[in-house]
N, C-alpha and C positions, 0 to 999 in steps of 0.2 A: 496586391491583395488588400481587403480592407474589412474591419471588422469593428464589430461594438461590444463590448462587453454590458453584462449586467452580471451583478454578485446576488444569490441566492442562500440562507439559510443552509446547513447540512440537516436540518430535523426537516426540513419542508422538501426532502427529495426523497424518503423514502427507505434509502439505501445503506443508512449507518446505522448502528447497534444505537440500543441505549445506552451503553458505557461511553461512545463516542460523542453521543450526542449530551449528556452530563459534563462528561470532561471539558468541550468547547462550554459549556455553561458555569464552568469552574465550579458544578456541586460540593457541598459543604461535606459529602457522605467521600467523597474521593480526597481530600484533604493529607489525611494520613500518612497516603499512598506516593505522595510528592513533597520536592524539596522547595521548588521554586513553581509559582506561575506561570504561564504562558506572557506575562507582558513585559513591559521595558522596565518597569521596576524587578521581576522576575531575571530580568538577563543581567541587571544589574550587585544583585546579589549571588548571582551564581559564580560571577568576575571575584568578587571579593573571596568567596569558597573555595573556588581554581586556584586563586594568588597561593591560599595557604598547603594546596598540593600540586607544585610543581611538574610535570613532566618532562620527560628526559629528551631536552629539544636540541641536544646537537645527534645523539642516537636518530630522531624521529628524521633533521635534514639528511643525515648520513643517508639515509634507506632513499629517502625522495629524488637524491640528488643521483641516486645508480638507478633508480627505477626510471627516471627521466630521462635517460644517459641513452635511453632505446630510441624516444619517437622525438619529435620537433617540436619542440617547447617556447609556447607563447612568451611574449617579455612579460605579461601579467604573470602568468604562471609562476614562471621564472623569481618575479618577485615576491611572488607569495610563497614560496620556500623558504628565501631568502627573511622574509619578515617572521616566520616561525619560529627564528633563532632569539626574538626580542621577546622579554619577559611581560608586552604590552599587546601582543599577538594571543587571537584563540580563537580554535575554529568554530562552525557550525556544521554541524554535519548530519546527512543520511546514507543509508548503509542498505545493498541490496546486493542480492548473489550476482553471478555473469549472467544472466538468461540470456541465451544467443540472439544476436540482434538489438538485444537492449530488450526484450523481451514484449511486456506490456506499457502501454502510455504511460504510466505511471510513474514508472524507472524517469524517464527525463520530470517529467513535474517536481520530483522530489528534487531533482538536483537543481534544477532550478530556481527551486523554494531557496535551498540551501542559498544560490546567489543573493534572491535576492535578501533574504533575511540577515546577511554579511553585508549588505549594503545598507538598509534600515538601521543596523544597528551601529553601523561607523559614521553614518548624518548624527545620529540620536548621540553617541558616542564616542565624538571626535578624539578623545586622548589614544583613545584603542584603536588596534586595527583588526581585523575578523577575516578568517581566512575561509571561504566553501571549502568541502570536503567531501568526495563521494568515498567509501567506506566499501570496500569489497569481499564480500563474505561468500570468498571464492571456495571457502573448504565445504562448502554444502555440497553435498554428496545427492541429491533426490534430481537424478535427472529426468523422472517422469516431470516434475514442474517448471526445472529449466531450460528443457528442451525440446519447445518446441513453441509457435507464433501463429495469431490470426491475421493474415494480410484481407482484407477486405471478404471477412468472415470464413475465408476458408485458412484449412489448418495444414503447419508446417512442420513435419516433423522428425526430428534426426535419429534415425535408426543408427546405434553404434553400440559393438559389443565391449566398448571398453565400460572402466567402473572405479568407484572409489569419487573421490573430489573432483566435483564438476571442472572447476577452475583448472586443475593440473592435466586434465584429459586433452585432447591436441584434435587440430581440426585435422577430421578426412576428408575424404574425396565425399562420401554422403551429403556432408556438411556443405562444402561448396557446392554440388547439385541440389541443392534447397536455395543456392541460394541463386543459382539459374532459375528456377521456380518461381520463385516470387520477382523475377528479371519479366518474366512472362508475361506477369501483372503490371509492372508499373513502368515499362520505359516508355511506353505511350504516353507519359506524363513528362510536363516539360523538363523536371528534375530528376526524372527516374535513371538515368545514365549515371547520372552523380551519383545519387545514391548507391546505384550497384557496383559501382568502381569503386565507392568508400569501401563496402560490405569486403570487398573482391580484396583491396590492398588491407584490410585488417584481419582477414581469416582467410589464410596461407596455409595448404596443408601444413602439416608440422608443428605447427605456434602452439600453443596452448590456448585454452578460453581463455585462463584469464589475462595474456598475452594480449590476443586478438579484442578482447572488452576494453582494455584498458586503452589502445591502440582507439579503438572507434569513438568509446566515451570523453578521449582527448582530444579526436579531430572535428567535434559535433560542441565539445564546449571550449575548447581551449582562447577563446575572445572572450572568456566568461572568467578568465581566473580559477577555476577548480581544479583542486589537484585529490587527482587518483590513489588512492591507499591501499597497498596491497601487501595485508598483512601475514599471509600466508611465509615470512620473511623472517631468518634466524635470527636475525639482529632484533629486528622488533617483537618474536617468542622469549628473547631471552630476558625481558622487562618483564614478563608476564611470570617466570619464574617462581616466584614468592607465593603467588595464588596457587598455580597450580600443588605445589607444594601443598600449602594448608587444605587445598581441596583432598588430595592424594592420605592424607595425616588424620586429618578432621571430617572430610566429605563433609563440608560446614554451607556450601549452595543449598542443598536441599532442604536441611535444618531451616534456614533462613529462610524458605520458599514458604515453606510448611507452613512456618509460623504466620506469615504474610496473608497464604491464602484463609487459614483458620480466623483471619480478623475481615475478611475479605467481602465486601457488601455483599450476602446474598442475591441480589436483584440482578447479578451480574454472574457471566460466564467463566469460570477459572479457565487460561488461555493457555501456561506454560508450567505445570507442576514440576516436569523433570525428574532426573534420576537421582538414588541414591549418591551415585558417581558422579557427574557431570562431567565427563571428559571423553575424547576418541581418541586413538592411538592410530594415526596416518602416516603410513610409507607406502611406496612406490604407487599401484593401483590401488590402494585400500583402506578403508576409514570405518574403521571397525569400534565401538562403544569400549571401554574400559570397565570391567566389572571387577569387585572385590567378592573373592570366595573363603572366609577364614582371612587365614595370614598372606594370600597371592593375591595378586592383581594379576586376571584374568582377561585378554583381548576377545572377545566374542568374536563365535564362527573362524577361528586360527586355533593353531599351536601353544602361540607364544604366552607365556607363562613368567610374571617375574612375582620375585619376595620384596617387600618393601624396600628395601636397600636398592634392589637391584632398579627396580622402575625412580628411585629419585638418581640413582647414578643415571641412569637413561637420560631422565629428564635435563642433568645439566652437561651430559654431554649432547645431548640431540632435542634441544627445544622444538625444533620445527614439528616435529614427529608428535606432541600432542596437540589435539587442538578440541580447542572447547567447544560447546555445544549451545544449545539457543539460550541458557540461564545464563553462562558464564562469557560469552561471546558479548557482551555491549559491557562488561565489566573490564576485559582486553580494549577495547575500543576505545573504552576513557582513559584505561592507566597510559598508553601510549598516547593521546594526544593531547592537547589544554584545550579540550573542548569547553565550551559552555550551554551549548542547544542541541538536542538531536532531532531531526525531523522526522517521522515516522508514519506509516498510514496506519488504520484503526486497529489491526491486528495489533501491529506493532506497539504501538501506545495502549493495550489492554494489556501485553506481557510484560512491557518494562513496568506497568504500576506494580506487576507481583515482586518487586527486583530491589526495592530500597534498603532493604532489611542485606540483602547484598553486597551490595555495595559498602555499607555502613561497617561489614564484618571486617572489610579488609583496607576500609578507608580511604575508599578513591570518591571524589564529589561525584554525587546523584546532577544527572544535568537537568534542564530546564525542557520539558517534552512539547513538542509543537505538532501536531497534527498537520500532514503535508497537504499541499496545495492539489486541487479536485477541479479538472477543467471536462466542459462536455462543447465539441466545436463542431457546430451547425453550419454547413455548405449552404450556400445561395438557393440551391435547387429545393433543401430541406424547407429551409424560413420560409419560400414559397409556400409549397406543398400546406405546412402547417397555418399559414395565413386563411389559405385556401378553405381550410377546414375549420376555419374562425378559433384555433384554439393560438395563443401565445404557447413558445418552446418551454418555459415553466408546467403551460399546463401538462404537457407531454408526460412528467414523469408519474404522473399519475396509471391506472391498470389501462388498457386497450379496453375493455367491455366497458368500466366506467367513462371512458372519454368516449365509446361511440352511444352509448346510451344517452348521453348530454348532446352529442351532435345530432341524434334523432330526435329528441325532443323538443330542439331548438330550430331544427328545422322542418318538422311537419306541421302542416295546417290543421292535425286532427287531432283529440283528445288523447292520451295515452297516458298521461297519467288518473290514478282511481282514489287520489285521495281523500276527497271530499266523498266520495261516495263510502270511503271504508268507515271514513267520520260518522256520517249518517245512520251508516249499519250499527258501527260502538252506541251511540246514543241512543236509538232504536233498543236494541237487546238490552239494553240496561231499563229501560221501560219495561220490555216486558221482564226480567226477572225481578224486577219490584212487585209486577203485577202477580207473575207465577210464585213468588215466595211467599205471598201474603194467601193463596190458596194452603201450600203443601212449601213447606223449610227444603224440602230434598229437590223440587220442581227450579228453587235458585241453580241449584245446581247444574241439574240436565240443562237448562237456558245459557248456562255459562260455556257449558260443552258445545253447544249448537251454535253461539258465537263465533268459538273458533273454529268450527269447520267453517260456517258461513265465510270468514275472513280470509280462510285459505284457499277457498274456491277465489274468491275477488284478486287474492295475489295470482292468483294462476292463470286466472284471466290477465291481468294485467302485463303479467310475461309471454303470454300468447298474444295479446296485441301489439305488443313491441317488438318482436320477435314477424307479425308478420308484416310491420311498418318498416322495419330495416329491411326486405326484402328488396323494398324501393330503390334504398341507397347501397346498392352493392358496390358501385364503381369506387363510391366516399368508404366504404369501410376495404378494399383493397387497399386505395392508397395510403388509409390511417395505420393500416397493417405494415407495410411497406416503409414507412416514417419509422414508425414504432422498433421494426426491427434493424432499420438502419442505426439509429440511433441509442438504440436497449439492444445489442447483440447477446443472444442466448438468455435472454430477459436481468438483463444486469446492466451495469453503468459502461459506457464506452471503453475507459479508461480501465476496466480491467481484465478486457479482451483483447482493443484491437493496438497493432502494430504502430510504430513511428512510420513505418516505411512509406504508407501511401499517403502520409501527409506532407511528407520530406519530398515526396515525388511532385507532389503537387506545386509546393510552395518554396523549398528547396532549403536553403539558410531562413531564411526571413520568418518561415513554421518555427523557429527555435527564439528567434527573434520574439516574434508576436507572442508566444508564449514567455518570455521573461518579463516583456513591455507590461502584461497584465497579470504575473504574478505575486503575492499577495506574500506580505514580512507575518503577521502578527495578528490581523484582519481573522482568521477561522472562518471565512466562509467559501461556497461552491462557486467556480465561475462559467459561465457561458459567454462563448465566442460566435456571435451569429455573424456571418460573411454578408455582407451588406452590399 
């Protein structure tokens, strides 16, 4: 396989908010909202910040060293455990639920960010060492969003009647017939065996997802050094302790939310308000929100009923059993690791800016937010096709009727555009309404009216001629149709539709590979991989 990269802008594709497209501009209006920058003096100060709040790093080996204890752990790996226990160690990390399969492209870009951005920052950083981290936020309970995958735009989807936490639910028999299914699509590719034998030896009826995730995300990066965080783990609830507490006491998340979004750029979309409560109450199948009613704390949709006493007795006998919610969940994340970078895609980095005031209540360092790495990878057949049609893959991300409107104009021999004529007509009517106003003041008027009908009969015209010039090129506007949706599935960025699987099929290792070779520490921009 062989491939060229070129980096692109994220404001010149379209596809990201203005708050994302600000953030990468380090606006002066977002300031507030952040501890540190996105740059190496930004990682450099967030080091000094960590120093002053330690994490509880033989607790955090403890957890790593039995959760490893499962699958076959790289010597990297292995070492990168081992280096967590040193006060010179800190990870970087992104954090995403189990979406079966590894879900959307996205899921590996982010982890790989995380590589390489541990590695950037140990050249730049020699004294330190930086550990990847994939962060599993296996208590997400919304199995409409986890389950289920686009393999080469068709969709995958696992019917099962269990419920509660994605992560703790176990693969069925459904689950492995999906994943015959997508067997269907890709063994015809040189790697597709591989792939489905991985799929096959990580989701074993029985496992759990986040078994099975944790299982696949190991054997896909474990050459990479990342280690798997699976906090859903009593040992690493029981650090969290203290928050949950003052949340349970104070309900002090939301207070801090509040205030956050009340100062909150108007120009910008509020992404995570949250509850008064911020916490759920999870056993066995069920993960149910915590509500305060009066003096109880209230489990919605149950029974279960506790009086203050009784839900912090819960808490420090059965920490596993709460688990925090989208406010409180990257506040967990930081007390348990000596992170200094989180990598995040645009959602993500819109809800943690509402979170400092958060953070700040309970005194865990705010880290340093990196917007994750954004690749779009064009197949040999595509860079054709799009040669073909004289546009560069850049230009692609533009609309379909805009890019075939330029290809008709660029390639017919006959007039279609009217603008000199429209020219003509404005100058014209401005003659005569000098003329007709110096008769009758109200005659300017009528003239100004008959302008723009004039004008809009000539645009009508002008789309009736283009309209019947592309009749010409039907074959060139298939194919630009065809590009377009290969590439924008469901008119969106690749990467937040289509699967790992039929690129692993294709390319096998080396698809993981070539995405590390060209992802991006610090850099904030989009990459394109055209196969050459």
């Amino acid at each position: 396989m062989n491939f060229s990269a070129r980096n692109i802008p994220y404001q010149s594709t379209g596809f990201f908010s203005k708050l994302v497209s600000d953030y990468v501009d380090q606006s002066q209006q977002l300031q507030p909202f952040l501890s540190f920058a996105p740059t190496l003096t930004g990682i450099k100060k967030a080091i000094e910040e960590r120093k002053k709040h330690p994490a509880n790093r033989k607790a955090l080996v403890d957890v790593l060293m039995k959760q490893y204890a499962t699958v076959e752990t790289s010597e990297k790996a292995k070492a990168n455990i081992t280096a967590l226990l040193s006060d010179n160690t800190f990870t970087i990390t992104t954090a995403h639920q189990p979406n079966i399969f590894t879900g959307h492209l996205y899921f590996v870009y982010k982890i790989l960010h995380a590589v390489k951005l541990a590695e950037t920052c140990k050249k730049e950083l020699p004294e330190n060492n930086f550990v990847p981290v994939y962060y599993m936020g296996s208590e997400d309970a919304d199995l409409d969003e986890l389950g289920h995958v686009f393999v080469n735009g068709e969709k995958y989807e696992w019917q099962t009647s269990q419920t509660g936490a994605v992560g703790r639910m176990k693969v069925d028999k459904a689950l492995i017939r999906l994943i015959d299914g997508i067997a269907g699509q890709v063994l015809i590719h040189p790697f597709g065996a591989a792939i489905v034998d991985m799929m096959k030896a990580c989701y074993k009826e029985g496992v759990t997802i986040e078994q099975a995730t944790f299982k696949l995300v190991n054997e896909l990066f474990k050459d990479y050094g990342v280690l798997v965080v699976l906090p859903d783990d009593t040992a690493l609830k029981s650090l969290f302790i203290p928050v949950v507490e003052k949340e349970l006491n104070e309900e002090f998340s939301h207070k801090a939310v509040a205030a956050t979004v009340a100062a909150f750029p108007a120009a910008y979309k509020v992404q995570a308000s949250g509850r008064e409560l911020n916490l759920f109450y999870l056993k066995d199948d069920r993960r149910d929100r915590i509500e305060v009613e009066g003096a109880k704390y209230k489990v919605h949709d149950t029974a279960i009923v506790f009086t203050k006493n009784e839900v912090l007795e819960e808490l420090h006998q059965h920490p596993e059993r709460f688990s925090a919610n989208v406010i409180l969940r990257p506040v967990f994340q930081e007390m348990i690791l000596p992170n200094i970078a989180f990598i995040g895609g645009g959602g993500e980095i819109a809800y943690w800016l509402e979170l400092k005031k958060v953070f700040e209540a309970v005194q865990v360092p705010y880290p340093v937010l990196v917007l994750r790495n954004s690749f779009m990878i064009v197949e040999k057949e595509q860079v054709v096709k799009s040669k073909n049609l004289g546009f560069t893959i850049p230009d692609l991300f533009k609309g379909e009727l805009e890019l075939l409107n330029s290809f008709v104009k660029r390639e017919s021999d006959l007039q279609l555009s009217l603008e000199a004529e429209k020219q003509f007509l404005h100058e014209a009517y401005n003659k005569l309404k000098n003329i007709s106003g110096a008769v009758d003041v109200t005659l300017a008027k009528h003239t100004e009216a008959l302008q723009v009908q004039a004008l809009k009969k000539i645009v009508a015209l002008e789309k009736k001629m283009m309209r019947a010039e592309k009749k010409k090129f039907e074959a060139q506007q298939r194919q630009l149709h065809k590009l377009k949706t290969t590439l924008f599935p469901n008119n969106n960025l690749q990467e937040r539709i289509e699967n790992l699987t039929p690129f692993y099929a294709k390319w096998g290792a080396d698809f993981i590979r070539l995405l590390y070779e060209n992802s991006l520490g610090l850099e904030q921009e989009f990459v394109i991989l055209e196969e050459v």
